[in-house]
N, C-alpha and C positions, 0 to 999 in steps of 0.2 A: 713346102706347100702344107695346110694343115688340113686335116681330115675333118668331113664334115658326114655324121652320122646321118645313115637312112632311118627313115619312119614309115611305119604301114599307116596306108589311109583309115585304113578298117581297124578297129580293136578286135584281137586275139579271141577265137568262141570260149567263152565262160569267162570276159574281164567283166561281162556288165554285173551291177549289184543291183539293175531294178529287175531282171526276169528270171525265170523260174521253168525250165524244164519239164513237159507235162507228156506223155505219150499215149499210146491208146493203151497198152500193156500193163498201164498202170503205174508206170515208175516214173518221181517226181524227184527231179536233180535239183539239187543246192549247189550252183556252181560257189567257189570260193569265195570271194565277195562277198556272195547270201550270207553263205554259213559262217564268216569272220564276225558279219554286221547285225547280225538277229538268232542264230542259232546254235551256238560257239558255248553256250552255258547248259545247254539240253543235250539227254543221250535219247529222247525221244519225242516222237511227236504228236498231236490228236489231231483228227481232222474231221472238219463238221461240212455242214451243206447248206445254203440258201437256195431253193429252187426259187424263192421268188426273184431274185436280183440277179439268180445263177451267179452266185459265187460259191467257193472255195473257200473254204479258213482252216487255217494250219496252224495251230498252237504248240508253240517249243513248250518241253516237260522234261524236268530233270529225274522225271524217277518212273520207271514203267507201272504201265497202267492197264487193266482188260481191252483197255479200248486203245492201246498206245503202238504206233510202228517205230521199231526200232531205225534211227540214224546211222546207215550202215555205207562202207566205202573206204577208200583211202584219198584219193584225188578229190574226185568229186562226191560230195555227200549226196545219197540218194533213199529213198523208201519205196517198198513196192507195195500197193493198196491195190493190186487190179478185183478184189472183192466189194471194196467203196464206190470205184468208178460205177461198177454192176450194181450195187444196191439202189443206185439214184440213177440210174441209166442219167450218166454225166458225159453230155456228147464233147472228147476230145479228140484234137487234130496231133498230131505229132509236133509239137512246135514250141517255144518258148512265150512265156506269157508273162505278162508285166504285172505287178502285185501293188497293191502299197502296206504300212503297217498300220494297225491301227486297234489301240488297246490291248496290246500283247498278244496279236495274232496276224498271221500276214495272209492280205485278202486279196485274191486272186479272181479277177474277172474273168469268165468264160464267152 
């Protein structure tokens, strides 16, 4: 008889490479995926603000900067901004959120 491999319905939490880990605390995960496909040449990041559109933009940087958070982690790449979040009073849920790229920064709808 030959063996016929199981599959999960579900993909494993952190396979997707469109979402992006955001919490109230401030800490913003790059599951693997992310970080292979858009962050993988950066040891740090900026991050700016549209209050109008309420987005997020996240620009990889390879060289620290006044305004730069360190890409810090082994598994999962993560940074903690819980002072960003406050400066813009940026209402988040605890939950992943889907991004796209666009001009060398990956924009994250709120």
């Amino acid at each position: 008889m030959a063996f016929i491999k199981y599959r999960k319905d579900k993909p494993k939490k952190g396979i997707s490479s469109k979402t992006i880990g955001i919490t109230q605390r401030g800490r913003f995960a790059f599951y693997k995926p992310v970080f292979e496909k858009f962050l993988s040449d950066a040891l740090f990041v900026e991050l700016f603000y549209d209050p109008e559109n309420n987005q997020i933009g996240i620009k990889p940087v390879k060289e620290n900067t006044t305004d730069s958070f360190r890409i810090q982690g082994k598994t999962t790449k993560m940074i903690v901004a819980k002072k960003f979040l406050n400066r813009f009073n940026i209402p988040i849920e605890d939950r992943r959120y889907d991004f796209t790229f666009e001009n060398g920064m990956l924009i994250v709808q709120i």
